[in-house]
CHARMM internal coordinates of N, CA and C (Angstrom, degrees):
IC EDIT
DIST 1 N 1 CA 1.4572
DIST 1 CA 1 C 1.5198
ANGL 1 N 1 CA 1 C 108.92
DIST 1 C 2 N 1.6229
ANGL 1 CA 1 C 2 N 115.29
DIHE 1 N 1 CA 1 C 2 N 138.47
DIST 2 N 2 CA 1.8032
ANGL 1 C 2 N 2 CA 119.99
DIHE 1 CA 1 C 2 N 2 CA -175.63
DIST 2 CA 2 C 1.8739
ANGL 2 N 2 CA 2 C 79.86
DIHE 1 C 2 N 2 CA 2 C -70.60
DIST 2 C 3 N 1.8607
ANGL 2 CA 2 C 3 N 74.84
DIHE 2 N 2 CA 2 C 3 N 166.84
DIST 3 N 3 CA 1.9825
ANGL 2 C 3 N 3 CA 77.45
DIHE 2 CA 2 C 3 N 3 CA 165.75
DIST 3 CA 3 C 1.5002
ANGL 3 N 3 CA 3 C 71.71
DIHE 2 C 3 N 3 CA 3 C -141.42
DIST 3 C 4 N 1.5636
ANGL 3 CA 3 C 4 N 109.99
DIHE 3 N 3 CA 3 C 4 N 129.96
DIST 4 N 4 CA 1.4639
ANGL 3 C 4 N 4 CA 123.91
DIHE 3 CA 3 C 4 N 4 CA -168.27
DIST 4 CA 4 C 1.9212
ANGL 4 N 4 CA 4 C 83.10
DIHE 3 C 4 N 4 CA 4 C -129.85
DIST 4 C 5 N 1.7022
ANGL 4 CA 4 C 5 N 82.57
DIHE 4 N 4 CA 4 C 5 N 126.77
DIST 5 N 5 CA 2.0836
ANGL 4 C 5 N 5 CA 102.12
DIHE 4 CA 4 C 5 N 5 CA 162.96
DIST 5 CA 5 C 1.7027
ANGL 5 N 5 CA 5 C 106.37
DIHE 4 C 5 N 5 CA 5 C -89.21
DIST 5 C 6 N 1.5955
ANGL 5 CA 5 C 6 N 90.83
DIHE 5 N 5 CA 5 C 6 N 88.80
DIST 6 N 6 CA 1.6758
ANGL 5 C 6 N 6 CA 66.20
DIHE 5 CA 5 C 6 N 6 CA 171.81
DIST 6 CA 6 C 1.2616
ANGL 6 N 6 CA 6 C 159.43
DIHE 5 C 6 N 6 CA 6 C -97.77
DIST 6 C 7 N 1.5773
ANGL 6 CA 6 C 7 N 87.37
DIHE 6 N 6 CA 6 C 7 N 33.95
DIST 7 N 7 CA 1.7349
ANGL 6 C 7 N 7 CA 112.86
DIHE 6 CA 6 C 7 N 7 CA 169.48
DIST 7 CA 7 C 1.8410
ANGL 7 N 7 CA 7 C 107.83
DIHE 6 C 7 N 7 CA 7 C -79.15
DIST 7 C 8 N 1.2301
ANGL 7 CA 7 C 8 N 95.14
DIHE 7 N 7 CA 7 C 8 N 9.67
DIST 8 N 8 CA 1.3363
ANGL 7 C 8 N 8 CA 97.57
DIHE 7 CA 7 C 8 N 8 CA -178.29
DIST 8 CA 8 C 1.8802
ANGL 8 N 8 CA 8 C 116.29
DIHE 7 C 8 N 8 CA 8 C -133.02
DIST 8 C 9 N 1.0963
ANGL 8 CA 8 C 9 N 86.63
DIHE 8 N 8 CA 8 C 9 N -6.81
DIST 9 N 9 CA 1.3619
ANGL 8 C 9 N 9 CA 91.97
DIHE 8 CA 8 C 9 N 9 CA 176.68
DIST 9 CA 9 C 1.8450
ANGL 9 N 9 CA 9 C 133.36
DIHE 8 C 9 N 9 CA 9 C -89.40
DIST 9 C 10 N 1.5251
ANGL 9 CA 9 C 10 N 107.49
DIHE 9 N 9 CA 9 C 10 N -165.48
DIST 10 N 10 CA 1.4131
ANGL 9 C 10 N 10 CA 99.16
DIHE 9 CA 9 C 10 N 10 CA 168.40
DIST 10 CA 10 C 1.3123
ANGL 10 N 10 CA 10 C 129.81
DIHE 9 C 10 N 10 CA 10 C -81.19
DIST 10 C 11 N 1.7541
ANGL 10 CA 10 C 11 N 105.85
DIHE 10 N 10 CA 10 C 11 N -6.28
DIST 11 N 11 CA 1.2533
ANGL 10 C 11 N 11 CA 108.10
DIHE 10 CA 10 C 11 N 11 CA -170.70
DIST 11 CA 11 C 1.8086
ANGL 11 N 11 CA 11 C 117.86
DIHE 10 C 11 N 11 CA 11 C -79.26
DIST 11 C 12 N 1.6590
ANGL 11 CA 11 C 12 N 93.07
DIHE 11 N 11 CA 11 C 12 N -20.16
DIST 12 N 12 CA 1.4955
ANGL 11 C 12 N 12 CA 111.91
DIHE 11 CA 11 C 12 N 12 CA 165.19
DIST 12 CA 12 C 1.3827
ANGL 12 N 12 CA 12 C 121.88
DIHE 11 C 12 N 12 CA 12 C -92.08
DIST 12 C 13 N 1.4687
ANGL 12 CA 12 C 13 N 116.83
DIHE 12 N 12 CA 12 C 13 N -6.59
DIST 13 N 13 CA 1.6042
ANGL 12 C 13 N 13 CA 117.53
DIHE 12 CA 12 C 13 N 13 CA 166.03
DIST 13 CA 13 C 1.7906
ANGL 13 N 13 CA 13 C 109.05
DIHE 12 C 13 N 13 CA 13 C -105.39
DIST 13 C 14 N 1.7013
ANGL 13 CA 13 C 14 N 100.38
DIHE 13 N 13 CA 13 C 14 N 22.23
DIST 14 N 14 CA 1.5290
ANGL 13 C 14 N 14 CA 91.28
DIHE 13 CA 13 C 14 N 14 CA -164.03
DIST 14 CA 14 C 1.8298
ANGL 14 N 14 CA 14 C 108.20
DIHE 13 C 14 N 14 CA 14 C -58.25
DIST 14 C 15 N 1.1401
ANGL 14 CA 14 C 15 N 116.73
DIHE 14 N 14 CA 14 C 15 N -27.18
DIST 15 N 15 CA 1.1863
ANGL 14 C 15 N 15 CA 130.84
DIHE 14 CA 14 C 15 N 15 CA -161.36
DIST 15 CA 15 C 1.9742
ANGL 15 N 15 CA 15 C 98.18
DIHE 14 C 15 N 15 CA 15 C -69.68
DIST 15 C 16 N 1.1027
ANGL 15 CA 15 C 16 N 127.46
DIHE 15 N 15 CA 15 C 16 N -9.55
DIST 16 N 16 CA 1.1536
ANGL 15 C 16 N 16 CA 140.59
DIHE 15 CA 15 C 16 N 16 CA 170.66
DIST 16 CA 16 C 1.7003
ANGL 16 N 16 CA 16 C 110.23
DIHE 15 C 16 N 16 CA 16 C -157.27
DIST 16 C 17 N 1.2325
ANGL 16 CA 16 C 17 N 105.65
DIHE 16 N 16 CA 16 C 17 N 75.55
DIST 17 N 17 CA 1.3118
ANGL 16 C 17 N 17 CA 119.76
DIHE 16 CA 16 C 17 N 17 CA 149.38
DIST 17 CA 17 C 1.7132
ANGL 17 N 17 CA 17 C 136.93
DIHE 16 C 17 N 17 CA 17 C -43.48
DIST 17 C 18 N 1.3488
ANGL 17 CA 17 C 18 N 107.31
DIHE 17 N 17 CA 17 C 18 N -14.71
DIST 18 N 18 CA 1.3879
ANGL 17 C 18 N 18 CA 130.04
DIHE 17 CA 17 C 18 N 18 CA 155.44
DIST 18 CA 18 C 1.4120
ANGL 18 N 18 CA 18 C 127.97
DIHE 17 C 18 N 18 CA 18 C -78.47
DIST 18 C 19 N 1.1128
ANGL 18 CA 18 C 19 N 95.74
DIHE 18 N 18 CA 18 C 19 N -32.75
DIST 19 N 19 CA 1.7693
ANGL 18 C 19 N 19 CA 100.28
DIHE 18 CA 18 C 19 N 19 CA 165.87
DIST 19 CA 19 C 1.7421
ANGL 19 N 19 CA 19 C 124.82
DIHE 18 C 19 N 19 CA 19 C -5.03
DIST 19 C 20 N 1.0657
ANGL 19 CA 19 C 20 N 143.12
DIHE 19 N 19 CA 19 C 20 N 141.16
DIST 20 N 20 CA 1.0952
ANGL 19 C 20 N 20 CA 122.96
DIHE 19 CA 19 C 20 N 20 CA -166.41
DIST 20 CA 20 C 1.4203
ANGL 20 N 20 CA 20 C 98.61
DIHE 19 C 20 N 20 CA 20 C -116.22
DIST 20 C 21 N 1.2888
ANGL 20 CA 20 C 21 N 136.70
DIHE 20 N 20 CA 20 C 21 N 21.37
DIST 21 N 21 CA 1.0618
ANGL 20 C 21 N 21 CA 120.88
DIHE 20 CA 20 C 21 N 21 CA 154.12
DIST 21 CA 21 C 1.6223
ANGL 21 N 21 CA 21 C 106.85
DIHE 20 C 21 N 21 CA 21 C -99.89
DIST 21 C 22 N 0.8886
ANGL 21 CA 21 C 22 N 131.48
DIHE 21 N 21 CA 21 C 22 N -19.54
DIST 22 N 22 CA 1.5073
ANGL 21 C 22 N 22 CA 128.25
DIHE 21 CA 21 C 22 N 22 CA 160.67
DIST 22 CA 22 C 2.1169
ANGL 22 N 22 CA 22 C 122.03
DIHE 21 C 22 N 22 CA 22 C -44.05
DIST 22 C 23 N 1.5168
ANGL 22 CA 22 C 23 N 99.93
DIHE 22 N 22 CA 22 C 23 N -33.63
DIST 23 N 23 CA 1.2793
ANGL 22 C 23 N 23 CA 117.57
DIHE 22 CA 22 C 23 N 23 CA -159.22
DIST 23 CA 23 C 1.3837
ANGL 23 N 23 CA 23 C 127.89
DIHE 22 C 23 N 23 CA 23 C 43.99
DIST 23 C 24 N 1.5933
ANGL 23 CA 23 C 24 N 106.90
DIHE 23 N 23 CA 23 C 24 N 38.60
DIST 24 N 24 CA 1.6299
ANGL 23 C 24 N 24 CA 107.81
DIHE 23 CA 23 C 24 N 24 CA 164.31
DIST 24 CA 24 C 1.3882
ANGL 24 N 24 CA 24 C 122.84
DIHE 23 C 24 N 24 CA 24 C -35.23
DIST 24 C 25 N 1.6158
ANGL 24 CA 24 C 25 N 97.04
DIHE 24 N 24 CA 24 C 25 N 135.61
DIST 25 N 25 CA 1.7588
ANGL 24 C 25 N 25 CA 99.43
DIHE 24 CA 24 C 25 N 25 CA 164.64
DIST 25 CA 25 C 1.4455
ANGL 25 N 25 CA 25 C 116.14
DIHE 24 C 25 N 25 CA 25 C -153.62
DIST 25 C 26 N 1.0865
ANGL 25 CA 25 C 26 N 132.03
DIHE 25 N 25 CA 25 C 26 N -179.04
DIST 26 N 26 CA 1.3411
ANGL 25 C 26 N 26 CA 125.86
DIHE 25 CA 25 C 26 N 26 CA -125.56
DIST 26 CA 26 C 2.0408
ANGL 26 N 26 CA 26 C 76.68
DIHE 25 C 26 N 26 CA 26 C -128.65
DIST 26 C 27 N 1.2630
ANGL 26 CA 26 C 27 N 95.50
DIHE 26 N 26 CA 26 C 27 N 122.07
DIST 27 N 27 CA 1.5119
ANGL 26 C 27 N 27 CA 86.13
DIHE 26 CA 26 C 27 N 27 CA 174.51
DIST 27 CA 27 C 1.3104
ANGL 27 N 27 CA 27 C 132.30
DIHE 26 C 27 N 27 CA 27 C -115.61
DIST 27 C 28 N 1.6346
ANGL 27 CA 27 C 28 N 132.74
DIHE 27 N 27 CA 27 C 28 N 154.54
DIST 28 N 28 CA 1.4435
ANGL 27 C 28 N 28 CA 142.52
DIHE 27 CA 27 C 28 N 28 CA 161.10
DIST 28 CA 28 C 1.1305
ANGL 28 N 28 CA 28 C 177.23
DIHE 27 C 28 N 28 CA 28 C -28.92
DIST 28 C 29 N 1.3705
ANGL 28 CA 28 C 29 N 143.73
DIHE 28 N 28 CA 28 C 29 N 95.48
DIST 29 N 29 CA 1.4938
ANGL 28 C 29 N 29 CA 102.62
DIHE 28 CA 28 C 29 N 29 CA -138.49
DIST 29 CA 29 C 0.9655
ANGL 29 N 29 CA 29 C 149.65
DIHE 28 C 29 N 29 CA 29 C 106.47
DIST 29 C 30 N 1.1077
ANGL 29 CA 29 C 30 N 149.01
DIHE 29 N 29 CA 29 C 30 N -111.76
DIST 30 N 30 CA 1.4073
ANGL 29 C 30 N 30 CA 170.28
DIHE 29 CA 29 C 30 N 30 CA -155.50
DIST 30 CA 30 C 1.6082
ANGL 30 N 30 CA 30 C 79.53
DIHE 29 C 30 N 30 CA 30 C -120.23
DIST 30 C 31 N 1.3072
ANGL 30 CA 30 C 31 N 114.90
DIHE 30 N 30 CA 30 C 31 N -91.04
DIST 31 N 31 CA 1.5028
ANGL 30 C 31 N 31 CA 140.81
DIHE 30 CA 30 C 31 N 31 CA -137.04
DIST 31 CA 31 C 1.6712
ANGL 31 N 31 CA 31 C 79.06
DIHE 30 C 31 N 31 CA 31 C -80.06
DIST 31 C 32 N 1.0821
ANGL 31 CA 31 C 32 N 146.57
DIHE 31 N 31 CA 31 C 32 N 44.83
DIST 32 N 32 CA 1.6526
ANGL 31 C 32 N 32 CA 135.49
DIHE 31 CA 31 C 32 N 32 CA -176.51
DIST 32 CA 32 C 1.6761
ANGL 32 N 32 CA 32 C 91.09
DIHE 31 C 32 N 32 CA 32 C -86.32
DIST 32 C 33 N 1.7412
ANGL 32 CA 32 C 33 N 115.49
DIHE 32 N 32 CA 32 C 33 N 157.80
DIST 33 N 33 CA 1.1488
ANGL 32 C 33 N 33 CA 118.16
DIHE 32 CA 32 C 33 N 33 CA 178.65
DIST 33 CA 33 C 1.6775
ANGL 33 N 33 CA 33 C 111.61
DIHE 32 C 33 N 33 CA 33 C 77.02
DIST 33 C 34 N 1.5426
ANGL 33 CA 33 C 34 N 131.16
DIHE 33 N 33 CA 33 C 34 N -26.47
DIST 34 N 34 CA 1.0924
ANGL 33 C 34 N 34 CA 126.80
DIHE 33 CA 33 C 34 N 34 CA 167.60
DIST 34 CA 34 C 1.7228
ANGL 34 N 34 CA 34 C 127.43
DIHE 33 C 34 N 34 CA 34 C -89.63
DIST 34 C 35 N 1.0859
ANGL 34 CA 34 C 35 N 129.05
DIHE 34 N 34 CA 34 C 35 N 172.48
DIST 35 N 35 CA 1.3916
ANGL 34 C 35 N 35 CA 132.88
DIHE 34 CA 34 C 35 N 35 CA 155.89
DIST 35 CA 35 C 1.3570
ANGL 35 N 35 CA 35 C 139.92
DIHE 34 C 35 N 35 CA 35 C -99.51
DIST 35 C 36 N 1.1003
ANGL 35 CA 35 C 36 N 109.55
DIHE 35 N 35 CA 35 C 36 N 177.34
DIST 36 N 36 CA 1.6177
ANGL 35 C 36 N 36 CA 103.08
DIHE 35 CA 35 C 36 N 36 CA -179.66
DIST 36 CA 36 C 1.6495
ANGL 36 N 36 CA 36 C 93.89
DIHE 35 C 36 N 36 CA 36 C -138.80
DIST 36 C 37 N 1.4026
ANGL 36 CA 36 C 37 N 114.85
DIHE 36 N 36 CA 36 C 37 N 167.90
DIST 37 N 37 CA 1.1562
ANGL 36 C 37 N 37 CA 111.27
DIHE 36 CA 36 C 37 N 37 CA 166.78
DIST 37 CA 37 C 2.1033
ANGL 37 N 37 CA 37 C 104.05
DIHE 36 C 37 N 37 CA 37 C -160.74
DIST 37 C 38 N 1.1322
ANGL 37 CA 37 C 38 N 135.55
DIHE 37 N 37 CA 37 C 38 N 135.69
DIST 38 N 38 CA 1.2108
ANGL 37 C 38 N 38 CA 111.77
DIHE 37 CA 37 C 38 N 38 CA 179.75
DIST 38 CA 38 C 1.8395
ANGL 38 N 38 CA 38 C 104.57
DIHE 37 C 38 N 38 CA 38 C -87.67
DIST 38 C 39 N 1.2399
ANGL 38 CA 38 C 39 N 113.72
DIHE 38 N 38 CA 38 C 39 N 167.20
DIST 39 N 39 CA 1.5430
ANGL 38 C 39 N 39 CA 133.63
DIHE 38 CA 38 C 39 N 39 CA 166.65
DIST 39 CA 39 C 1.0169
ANGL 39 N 39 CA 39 C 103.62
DIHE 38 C 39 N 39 CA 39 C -95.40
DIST 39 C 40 N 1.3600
ANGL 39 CA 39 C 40 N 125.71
DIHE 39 N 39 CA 39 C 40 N -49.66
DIST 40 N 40 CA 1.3921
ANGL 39 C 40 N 40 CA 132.60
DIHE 39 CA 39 C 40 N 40 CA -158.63
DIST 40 CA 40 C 1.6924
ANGL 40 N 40 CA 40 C 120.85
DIHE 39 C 40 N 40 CA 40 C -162.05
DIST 40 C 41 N 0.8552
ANGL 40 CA 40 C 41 N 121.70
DIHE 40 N 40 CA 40 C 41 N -170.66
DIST 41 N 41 CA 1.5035
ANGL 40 C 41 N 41 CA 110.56
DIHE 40 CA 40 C 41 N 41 CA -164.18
DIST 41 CA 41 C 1.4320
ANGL 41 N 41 CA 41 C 95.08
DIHE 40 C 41 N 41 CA 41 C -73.08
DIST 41 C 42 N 1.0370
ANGL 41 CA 41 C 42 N 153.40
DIHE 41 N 41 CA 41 C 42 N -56.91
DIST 42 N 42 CA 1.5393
ANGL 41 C 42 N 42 CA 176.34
DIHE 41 CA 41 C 42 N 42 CA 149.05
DIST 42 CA 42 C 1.2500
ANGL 42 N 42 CA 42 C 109.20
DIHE 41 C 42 N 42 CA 42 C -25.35
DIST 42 C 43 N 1.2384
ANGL 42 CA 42 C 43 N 122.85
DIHE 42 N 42 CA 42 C 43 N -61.99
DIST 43 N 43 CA 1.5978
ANGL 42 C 43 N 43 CA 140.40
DIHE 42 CA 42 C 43 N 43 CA -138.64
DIST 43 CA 43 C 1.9139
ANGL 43 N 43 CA 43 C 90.79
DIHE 42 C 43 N 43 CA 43 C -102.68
DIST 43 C 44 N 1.3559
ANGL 43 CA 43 C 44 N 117.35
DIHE 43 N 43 CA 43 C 44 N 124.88
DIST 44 N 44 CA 1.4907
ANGL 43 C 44 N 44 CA 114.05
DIHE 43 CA 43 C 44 N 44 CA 159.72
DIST 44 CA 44 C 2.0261
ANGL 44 N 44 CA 44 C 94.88
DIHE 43 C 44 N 44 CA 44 C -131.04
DIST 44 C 45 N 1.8297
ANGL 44 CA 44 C 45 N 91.14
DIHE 44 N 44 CA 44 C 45 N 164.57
DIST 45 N 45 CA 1.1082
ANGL 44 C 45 N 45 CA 84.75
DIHE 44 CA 44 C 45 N 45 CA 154.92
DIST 45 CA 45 C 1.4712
ANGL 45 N 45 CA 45 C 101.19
DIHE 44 C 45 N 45 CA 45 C -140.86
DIST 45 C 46 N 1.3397
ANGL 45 CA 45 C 46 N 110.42
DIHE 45 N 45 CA 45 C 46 N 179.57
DIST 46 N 46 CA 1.4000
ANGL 45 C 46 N 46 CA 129.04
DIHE 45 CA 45 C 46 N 46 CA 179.75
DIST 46 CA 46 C 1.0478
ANGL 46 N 46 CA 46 C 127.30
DIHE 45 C 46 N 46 CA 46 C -124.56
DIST 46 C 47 N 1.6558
ANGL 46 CA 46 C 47 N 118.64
DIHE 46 N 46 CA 46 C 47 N 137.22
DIST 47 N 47 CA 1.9887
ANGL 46 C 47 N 47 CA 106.49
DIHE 46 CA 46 C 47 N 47 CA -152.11
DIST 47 CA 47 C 1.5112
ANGL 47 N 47 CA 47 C 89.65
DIHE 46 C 47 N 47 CA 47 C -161.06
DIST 47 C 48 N 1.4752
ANGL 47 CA 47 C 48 N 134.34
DIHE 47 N 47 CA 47 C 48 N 165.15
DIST 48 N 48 CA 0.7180
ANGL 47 C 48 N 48 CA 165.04
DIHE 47 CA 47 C 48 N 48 CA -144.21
DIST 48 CA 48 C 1.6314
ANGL 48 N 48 CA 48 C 123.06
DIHE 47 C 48 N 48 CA 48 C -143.97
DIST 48 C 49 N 1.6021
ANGL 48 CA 48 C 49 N 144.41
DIHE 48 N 48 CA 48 C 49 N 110.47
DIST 49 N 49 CA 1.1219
ANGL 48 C 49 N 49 CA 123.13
DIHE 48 CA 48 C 49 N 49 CA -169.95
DIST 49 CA 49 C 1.6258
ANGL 49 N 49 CA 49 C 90.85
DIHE 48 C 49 N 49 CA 49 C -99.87
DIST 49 C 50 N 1.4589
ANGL 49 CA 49 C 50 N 108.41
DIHE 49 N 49 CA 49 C 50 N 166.66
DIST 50 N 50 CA 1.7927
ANGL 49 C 50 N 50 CA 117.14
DIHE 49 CA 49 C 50 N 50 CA -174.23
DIST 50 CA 50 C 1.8991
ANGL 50 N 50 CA 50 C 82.93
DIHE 49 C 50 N 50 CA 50 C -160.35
DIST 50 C 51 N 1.2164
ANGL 50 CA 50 C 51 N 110.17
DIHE 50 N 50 CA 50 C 51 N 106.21
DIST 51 N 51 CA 1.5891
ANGL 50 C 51 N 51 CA 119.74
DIHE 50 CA 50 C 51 N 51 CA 177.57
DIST 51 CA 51 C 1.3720
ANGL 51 N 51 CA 51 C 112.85
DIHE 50 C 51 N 51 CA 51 C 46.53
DIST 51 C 52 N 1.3599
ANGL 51 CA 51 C 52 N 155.80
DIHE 51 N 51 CA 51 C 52 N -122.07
DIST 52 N 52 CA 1.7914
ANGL 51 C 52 N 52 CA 145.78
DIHE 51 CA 51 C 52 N 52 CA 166.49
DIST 52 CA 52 C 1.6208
ANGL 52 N 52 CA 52 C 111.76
DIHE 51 C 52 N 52 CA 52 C -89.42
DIST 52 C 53 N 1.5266
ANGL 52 CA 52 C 53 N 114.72
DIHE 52 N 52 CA 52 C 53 N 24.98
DIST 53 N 53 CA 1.7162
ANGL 52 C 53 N 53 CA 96.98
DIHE 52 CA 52 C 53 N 53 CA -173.73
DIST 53 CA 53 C 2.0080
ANGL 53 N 53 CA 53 C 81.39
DIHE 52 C 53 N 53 CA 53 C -134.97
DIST 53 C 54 N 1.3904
ANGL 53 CA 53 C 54 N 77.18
DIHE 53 N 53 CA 53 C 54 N 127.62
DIST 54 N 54 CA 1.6795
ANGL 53 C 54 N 54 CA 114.31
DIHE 53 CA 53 C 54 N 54 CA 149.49
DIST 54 CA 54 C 1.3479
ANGL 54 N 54 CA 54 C 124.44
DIHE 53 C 54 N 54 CA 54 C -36.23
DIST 54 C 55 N 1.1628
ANGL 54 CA 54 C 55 N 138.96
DIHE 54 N 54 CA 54 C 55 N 98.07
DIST 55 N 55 CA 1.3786
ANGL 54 C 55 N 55 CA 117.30
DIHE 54 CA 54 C 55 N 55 CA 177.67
DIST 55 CA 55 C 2.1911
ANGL 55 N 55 CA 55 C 109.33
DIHE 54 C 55 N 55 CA 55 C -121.74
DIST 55 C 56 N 1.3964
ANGL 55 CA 55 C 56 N 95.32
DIHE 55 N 55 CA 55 C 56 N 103.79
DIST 56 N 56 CA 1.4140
ANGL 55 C 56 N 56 CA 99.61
DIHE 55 CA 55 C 56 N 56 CA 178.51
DIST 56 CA 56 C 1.6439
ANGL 56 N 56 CA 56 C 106.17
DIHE 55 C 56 N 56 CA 56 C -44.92
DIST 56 C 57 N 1.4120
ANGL 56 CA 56 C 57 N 100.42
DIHE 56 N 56 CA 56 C 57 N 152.86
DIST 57 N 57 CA 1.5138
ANGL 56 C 57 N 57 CA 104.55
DIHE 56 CA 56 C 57 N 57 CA 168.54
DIST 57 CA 57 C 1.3209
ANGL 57 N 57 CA 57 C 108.06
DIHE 56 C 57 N 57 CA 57 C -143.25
DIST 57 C 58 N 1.7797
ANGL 57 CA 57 C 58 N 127.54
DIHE 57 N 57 CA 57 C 58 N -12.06
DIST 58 N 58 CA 1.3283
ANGL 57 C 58 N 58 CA 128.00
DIHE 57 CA 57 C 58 N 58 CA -177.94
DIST 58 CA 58 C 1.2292
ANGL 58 N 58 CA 58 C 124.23
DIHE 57 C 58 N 58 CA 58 C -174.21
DIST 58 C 59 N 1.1185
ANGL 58 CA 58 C 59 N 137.47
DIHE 58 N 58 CA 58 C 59 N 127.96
DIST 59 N 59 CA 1.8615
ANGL 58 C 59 N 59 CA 143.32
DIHE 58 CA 58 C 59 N 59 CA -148.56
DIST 59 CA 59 C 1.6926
ANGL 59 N 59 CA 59 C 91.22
DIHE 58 C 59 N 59 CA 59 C -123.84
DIST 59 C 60 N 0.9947
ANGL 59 CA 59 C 60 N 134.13
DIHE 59 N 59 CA 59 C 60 N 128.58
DIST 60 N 60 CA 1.4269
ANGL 59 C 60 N 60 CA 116.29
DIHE 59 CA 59 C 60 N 60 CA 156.72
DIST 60 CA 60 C 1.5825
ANGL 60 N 60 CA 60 C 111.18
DIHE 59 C 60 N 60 CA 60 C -174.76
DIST 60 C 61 N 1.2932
ANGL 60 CA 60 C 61 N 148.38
DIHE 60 N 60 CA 60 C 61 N -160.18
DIST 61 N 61 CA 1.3108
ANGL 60 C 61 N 61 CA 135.04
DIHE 60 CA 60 C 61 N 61 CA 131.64
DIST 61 CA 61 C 1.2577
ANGL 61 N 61 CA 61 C 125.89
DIHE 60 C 61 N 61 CA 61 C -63.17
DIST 61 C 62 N 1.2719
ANGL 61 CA 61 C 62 N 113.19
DIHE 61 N 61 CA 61 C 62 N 165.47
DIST 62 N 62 CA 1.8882
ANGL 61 C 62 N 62 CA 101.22
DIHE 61 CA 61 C 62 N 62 CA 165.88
DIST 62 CA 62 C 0.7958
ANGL 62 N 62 CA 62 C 135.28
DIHE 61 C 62 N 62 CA 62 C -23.47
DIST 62 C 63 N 1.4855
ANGL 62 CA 62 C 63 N 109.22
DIHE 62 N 62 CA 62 C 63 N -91.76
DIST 63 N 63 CA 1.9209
ANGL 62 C 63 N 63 CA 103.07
DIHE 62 CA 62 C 63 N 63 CA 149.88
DIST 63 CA 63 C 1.1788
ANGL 63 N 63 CA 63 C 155.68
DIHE 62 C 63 N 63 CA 63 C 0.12
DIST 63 C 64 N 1.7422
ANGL 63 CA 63 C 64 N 100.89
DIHE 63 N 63 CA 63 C 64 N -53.48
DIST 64 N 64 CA 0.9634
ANGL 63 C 64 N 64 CA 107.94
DIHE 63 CA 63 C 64 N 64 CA 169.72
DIST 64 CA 64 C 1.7177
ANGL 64 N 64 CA 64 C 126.32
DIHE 63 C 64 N 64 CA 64 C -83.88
DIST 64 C 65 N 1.3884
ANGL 64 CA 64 C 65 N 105.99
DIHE 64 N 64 CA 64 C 65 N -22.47
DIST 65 N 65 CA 1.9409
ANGL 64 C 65 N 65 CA 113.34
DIHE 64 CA 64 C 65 N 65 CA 169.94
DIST 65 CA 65 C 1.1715
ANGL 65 N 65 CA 65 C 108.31
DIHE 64 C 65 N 65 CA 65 C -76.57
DIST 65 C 66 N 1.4966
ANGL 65 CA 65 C 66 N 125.60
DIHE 65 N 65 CA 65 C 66 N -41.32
DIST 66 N 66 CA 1.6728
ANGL 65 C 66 N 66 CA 102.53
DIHE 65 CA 65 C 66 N 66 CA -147.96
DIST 66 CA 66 C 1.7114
ANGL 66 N 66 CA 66 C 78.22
DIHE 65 C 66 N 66 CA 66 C -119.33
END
COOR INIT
IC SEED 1 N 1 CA 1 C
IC BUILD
């Protein structure tokens, strides 16, 4: 199980998902049209914008999202 601070996370920068300590980026491919963002050194997730709301699509390590 992650142990996520989430005074530190994206779930508290959801309101700016660009944030630059997150290091969002715009991803490739397959996944084109989506984002990435890390939690933690390990931990990214992957989300989708649809007008101003966030929509998660995947929590995992590297590996395990893309």
């Amino acid at each position: 199980m992650w142990k996520i601070d989430p005074d530190k996370t994206f779930l508290r920068r959801a309101n700016n998902p660009f944030d630059p300590t997150l290091h969002t980026h715009a991803l490739t491919g397959e996944l084109k049209g989506k984002y990435a963002c890390s939690l933690t050194h390990e931990l990214r997730v992957v989300f989708k914008l649809h007008d101003d709301i966030v929509h998660l699509l995947d929590i995992g390590t590297h590996d395990e999202v893309y």
